[in-house]
Residue, then its C-alpha position, 0 to 999 in steps of 0.5 A: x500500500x502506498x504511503x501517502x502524506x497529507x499537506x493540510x488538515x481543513x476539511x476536505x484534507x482531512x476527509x482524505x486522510x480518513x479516506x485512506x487510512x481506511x483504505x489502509x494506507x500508511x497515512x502522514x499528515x501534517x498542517x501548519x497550525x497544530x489546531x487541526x485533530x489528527x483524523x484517528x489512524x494517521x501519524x502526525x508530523x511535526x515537521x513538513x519535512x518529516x511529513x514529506x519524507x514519510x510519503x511516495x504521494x504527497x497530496x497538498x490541499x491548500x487554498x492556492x498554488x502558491x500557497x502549496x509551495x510556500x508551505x512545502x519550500x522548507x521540504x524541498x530537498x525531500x521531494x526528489x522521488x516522489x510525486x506531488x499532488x496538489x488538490x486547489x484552486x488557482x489560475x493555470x499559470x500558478x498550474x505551471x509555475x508549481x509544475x517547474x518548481x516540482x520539477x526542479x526538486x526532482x519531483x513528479x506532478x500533477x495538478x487535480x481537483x476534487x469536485x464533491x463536498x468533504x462527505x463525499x470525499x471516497x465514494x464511487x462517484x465522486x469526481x476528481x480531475x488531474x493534469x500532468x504526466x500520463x505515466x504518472x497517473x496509470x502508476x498511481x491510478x488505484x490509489x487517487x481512486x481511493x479520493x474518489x471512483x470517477x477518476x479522470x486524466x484530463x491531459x499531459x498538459x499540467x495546467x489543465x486541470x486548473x483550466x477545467x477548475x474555473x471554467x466549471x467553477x464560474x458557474x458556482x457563484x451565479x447560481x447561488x445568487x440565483x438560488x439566494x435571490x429567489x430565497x429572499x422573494x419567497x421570503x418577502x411573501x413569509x413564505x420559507x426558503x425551503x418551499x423553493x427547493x423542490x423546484x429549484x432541483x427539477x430546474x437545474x436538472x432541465x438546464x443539465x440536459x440543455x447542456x450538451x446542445x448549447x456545448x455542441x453549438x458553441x463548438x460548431x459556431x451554428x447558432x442558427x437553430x436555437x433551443x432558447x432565442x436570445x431574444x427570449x432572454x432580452x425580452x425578461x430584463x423588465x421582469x427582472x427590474x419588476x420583481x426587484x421592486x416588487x420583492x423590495x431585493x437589489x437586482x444589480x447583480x444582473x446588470x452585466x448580464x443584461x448589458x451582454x444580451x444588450x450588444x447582443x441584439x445590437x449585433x442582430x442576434x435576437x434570434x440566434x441561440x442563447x449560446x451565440x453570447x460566447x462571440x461577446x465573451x471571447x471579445x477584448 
């Protein structure tokens, strides 16, 4: 069984680390501050050096790349050999930089992401990405699988998985502030949030099956044969100011929004599909 070496003890390093003395891997964590518990059958380093030379698989979850490197700098000369997993967010540049720097310790990479909640963290469904060398991926495949079953490589690039990481995540903070504004309209009314809930999970499961259309109409560039016009959506910006006055809430988030379908229909593409809004968003 692989050693592994945990690198921070926040929530999800700590699910990780459960997950693989579980599995039954000689597991080492080490955090910064000595505040983190020991998840039960790991072995605790004081050191990040210690940590590091404890471990084939180092795994850090920090918040950043640079924040990985930093944390991992006084171990340095202890990760020739072994391979270097960072599981964070961070631009594709940071992907890179971390991927030389790994490399000129010696080290292999790769750059992943863990798309589920902690309590997720082990199960055959839950999804991790990783980017970086190929070989290293097959040799260590059963153990990342461990993190989660829907293992994926997304490529030899080690930048990619970073890539993936915020194209998927631009669409976390709009749909809350979605899910939220809906919130305080119900509310407005004395009715509960959780009334809401029902018919927010059957909406976002409508727009999952609209999305391999609007993916297929991006790549081809017809937007010709719309699912959902463009117009359609110009046509609800009034509803948005109405139900903003109506439930007392600040719509201005949707400004933006509505300043793209603007130029959009200056363009003259009130009858082209919704996705024809990616000409505006590759523009300068």
């Amino acid at each position: 069984m692989t050693p592994v070496t945990i690198i921070g003890l926040g929530s999800i390093g700590t699910a990780l680390a459960k997950a693989y003395v579980a599995a039954g891997h000689p597991t080492t964590v080490w955090n910064r501050s000595a505040s983190r518990p020991t998840p039960p059958g790991a072995v605790r380093a004081d050191r990040v050096e210690d940590a590091v030379a404890a471990g084939d698989l180092v795994i850090a979850i920090l918040t950043t790349f640079e924040a990985a490197r930093e944390a991992l700098e006084p171990a340095a000369g202890a990760l020739a050999g072994r391979t270097l997993i960072t599981l964070n967010t961070g631009a594709p540049a940071g992907a890179r930089e971390t991927a030389a720097w790994a490399a000129g310790h010696g080290a292999d990479f790769l750059a992943g992401a863990v798309k589920n909640v902690p309590a997720n963290v082990g199960l055959p469904d839950t999804l991790l990405y990783y980017s970086g060398s190929r070989e290293v991926f097959d040799r260590y495949e059963q153990t990342l699988k461990v993190m989660g079953g829907d293992t994926v490589h997304l490529g030899e690039e080690p930048d990619l998985a970073a890539l993936y990481e915020l194209a998927v995540g631009g669409t976390l903070l709009p749909t809350f502030l979605a899910f939220l504004q809906g919130a305080a309209l119900v509310r407005s009314r004395g009715l509960p949030a959780a009334s809401l809930v029902r018919y927010e999970q059957k909406w976002l499961e409508m727009i999952i099956q609209l999305l391999p259309g609007l993916a297929e109409t991006v790549d081809t560039g017809d937007y010709s044969n719309p699912q959902s016009s463009l117009g359609l959506f110009h046509e609800g910006i009034s509803y948005d100011h109405e139900i903003g006055r109506e439930g007392g809430l600040d719509v201005s988030w949707h400004e933006p929004m509505h300043d793209l379908l603007r130029r959009a229909v200056a363009e003259g593409r009130a009858d082209q599909s919704i996705a024809s809004l990616v000409e505006l968003l590759r523009k300068p």
